[in-house]
Biotite code that builds the C-alpha atoms (Angstrom):
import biotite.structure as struc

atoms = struc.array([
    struc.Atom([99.022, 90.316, 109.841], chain_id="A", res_id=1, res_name="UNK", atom_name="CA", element="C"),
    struc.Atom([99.434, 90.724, 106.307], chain_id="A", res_id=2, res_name="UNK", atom_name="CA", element="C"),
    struc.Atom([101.527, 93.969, 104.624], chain_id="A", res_id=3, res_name="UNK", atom_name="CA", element="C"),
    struc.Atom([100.128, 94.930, 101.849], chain_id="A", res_id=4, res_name="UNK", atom_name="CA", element="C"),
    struc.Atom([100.978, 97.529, 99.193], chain_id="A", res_id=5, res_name="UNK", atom_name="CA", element="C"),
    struc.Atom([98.874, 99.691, 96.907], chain_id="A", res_id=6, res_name="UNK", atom_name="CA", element="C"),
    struc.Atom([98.442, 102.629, 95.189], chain_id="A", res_id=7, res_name="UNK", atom_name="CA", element="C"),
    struc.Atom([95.815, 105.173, 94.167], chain_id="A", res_id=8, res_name="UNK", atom_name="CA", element="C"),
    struc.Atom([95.565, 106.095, 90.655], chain_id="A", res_id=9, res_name="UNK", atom_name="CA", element="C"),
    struc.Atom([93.408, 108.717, 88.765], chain_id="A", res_id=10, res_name="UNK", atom_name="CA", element="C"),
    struc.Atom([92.977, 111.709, 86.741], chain_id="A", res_id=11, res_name="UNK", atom_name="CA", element="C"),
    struc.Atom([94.095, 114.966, 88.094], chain_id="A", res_id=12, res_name="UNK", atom_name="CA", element="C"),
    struc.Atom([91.876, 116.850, 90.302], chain_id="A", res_id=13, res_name="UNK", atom_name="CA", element="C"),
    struc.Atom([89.854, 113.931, 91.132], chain_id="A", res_id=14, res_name="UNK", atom_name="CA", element="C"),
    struc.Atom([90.372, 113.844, 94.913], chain_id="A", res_id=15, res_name="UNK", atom_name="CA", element="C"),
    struc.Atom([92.836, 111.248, 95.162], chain_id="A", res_id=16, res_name="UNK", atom_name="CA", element="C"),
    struc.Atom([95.237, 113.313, 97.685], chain_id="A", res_id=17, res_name="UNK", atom_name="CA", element="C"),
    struc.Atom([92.014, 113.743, 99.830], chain_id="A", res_id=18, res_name="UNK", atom_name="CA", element="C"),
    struc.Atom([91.413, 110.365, 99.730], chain_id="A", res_id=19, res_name="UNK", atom_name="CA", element="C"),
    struc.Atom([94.682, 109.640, 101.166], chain_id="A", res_id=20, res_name="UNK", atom_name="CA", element="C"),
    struc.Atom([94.449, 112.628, 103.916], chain_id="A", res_id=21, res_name="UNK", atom_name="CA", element="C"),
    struc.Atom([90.444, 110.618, 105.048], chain_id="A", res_id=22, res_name="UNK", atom_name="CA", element="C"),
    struc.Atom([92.473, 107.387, 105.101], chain_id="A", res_id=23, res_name="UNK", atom_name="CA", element="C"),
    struc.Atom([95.707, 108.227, 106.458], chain_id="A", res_id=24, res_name="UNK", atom_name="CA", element="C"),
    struc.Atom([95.457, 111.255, 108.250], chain_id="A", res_id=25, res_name="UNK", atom_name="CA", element="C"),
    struc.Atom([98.687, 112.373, 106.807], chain_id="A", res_id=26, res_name="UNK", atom_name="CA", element="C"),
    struc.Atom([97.872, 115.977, 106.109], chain_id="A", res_id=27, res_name="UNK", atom_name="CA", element="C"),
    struc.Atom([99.091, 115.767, 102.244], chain_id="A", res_id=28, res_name="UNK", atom_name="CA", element="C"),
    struc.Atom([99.065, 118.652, 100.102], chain_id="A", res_id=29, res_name="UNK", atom_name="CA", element="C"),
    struc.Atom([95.602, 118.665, 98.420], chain_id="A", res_id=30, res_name="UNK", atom_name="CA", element="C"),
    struc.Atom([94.474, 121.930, 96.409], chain_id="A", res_id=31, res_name="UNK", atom_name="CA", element="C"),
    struc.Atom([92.048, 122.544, 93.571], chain_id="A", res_id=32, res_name="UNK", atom_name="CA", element="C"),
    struc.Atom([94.024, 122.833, 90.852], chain_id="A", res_id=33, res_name="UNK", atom_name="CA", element="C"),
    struc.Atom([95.752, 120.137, 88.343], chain_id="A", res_id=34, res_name="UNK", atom_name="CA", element="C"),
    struc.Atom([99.179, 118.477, 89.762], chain_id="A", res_id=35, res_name="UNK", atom_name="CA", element="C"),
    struc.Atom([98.882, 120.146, 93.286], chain_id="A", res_id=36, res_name="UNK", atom_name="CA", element="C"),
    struc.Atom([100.726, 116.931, 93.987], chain_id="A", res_id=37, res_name="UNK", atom_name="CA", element="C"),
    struc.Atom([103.496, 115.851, 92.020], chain_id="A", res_id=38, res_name="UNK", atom_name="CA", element="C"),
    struc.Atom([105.798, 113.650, 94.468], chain_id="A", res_id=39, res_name="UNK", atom_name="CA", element="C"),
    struc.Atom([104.415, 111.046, 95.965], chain_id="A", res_id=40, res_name="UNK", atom_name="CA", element="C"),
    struc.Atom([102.758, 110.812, 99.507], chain_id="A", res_id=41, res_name="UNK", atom_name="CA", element="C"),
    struc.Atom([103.474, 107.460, 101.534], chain_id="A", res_id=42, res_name="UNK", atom_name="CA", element="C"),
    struc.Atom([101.064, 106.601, 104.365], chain_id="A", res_id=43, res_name="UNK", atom_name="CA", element="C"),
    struc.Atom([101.057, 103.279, 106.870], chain_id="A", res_id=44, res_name="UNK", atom_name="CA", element="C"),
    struc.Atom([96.892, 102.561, 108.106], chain_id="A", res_id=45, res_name="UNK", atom_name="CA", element="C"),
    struc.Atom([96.337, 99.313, 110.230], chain_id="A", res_id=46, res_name="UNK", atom_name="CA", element="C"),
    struc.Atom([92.802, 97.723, 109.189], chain_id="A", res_id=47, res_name="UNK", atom_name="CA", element="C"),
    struc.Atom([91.644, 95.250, 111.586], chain_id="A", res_id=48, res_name="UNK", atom_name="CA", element="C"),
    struc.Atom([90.068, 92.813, 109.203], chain_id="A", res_id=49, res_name="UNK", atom_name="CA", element="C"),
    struc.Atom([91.440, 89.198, 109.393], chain_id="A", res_id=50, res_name="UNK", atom_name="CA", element="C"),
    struc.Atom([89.700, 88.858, 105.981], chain_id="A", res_id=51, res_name="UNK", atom_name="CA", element="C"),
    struc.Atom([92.700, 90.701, 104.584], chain_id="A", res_id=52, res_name="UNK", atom_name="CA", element="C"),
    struc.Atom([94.799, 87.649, 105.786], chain_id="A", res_id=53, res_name="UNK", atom_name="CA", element="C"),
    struc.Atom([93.241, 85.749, 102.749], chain_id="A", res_id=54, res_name="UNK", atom_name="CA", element="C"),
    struc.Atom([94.120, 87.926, 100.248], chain_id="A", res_id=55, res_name="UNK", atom_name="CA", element="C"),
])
């Protein structure tokens, strides 16, 4: 299986650390207000897709 890195970039108080939390189920700091999150939040998801083996 492949390893792939990315990121997720946005504007502040877009829902980007909820994002994470739905994908990862890390349980990352996510409040409503503007830099809730300042250091960064590292996560490791399996997909089962062997189309990701193309990329």
């Amino acid at each position: 299986m492949a390893n792939l890195s990315i990121g997720i970039v946005g504007l502040p108080n877009v829902g980007k650390s909820t994002l994470f939390n739905a994908i990862t189920k890390a349980g990352a700091l996510a409040a409503n207000y503007p830099f809730a999150t300042i250091d960064k939040n590292v996560g490791v998801v399996t997909v089962p897709d062997e189309r990701l083996e193309k990329l």
